[in-house]
C-alpha positions as CSV (number, residue, x, y, z in Angstrom):
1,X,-42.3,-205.6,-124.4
2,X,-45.0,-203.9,-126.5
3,X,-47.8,-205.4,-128.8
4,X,-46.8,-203.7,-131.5
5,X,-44.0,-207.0,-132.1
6,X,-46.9,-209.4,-132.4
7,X,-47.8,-210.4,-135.7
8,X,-50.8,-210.0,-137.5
9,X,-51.2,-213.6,-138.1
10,X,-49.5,-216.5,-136.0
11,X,-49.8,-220.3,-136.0
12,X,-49.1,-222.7,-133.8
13,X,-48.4,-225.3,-136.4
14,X,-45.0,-225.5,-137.8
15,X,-46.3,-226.6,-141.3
16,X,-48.0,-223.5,-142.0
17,X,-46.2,-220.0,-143.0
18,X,-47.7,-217.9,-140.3
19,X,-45.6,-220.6,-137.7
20,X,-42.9,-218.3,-135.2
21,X,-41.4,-220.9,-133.2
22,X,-39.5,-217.9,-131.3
23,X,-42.3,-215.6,-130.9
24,X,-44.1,-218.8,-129.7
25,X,-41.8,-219.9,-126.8
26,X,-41.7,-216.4,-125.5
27,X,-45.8,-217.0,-124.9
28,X,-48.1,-215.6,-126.7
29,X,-51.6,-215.1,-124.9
30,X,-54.6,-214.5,-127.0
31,X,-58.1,-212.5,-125.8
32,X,-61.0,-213.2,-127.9
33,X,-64.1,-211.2,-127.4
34,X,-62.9,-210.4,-124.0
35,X,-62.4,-213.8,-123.3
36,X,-58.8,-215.2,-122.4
37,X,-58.3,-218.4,-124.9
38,X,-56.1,-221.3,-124.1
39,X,-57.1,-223.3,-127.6
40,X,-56.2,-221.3,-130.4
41,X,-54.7,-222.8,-133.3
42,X,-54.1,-220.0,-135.2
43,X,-55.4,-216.4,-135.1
44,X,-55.6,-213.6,-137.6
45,X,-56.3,-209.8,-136.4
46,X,-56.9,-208.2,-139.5
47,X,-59.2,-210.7,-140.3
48,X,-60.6,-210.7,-137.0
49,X,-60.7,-214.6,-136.8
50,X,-59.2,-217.8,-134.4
51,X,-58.9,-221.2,-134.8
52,X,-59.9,-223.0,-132.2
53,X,-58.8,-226.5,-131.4
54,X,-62.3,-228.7,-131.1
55,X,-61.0,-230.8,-127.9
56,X,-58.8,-233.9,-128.5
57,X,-60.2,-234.8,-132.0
58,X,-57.7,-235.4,-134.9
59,X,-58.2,-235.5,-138.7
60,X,-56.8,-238.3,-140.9
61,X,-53.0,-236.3,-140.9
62,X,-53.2,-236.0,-137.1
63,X,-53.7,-232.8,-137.1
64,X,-56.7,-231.4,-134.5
65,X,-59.9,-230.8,-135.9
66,X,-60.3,-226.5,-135.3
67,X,-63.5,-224.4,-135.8
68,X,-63.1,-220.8,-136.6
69,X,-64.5,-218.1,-135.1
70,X,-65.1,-214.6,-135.7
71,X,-64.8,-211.7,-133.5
72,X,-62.4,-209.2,-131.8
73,X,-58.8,-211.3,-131.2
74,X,-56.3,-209.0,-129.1
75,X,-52.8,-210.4,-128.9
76,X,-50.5,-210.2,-126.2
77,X,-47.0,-211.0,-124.7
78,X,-47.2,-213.3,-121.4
79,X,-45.6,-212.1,-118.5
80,X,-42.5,-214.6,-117.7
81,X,-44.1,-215.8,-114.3
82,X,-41.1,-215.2,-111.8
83,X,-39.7,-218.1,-109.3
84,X,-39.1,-217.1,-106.0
């Protein structure tokens, strides 16, 4: 599988119009700054922005509080992990 599939812009929630519930199951992995995130929200290359869930905390519609970042996001396609 090659980047090029990914999406500029993806979200993990399924109110928003960026949501890809079967891009999302397949895993999407995102690099941001160099770092590997496991929090983001939602993420926009072009941009060059992620949304970053801020730990458990929830607004009044239950949805997590996020803070955005900027910087260098680099999508990628998770490797199934293989059962022996």
């Amino acid at each position: 599988m090659s980047d090029l599939a990914l999406p500029d812009r993806l979200s993990v929630n399924p109110d928003s119009p960026y949501y890809d519930a079967a891009l999302l199951e397949r895993g999407v992995g995102i690099r941001f700054k160099g770092v590997e995130k496991t929090n983001v929200e939602e993420y926009c290359v072009s941009e060059g922005w992620v949304r970053l869930s801020a730990g458990k905390t929830l607004d009044r519609a239950g949805n997590p509080m996020t803070v955005k970042l900027k910087g260098p996001v680099e999508p990628y396609l998770r490797e199934p992990d293989s059962e022996a």
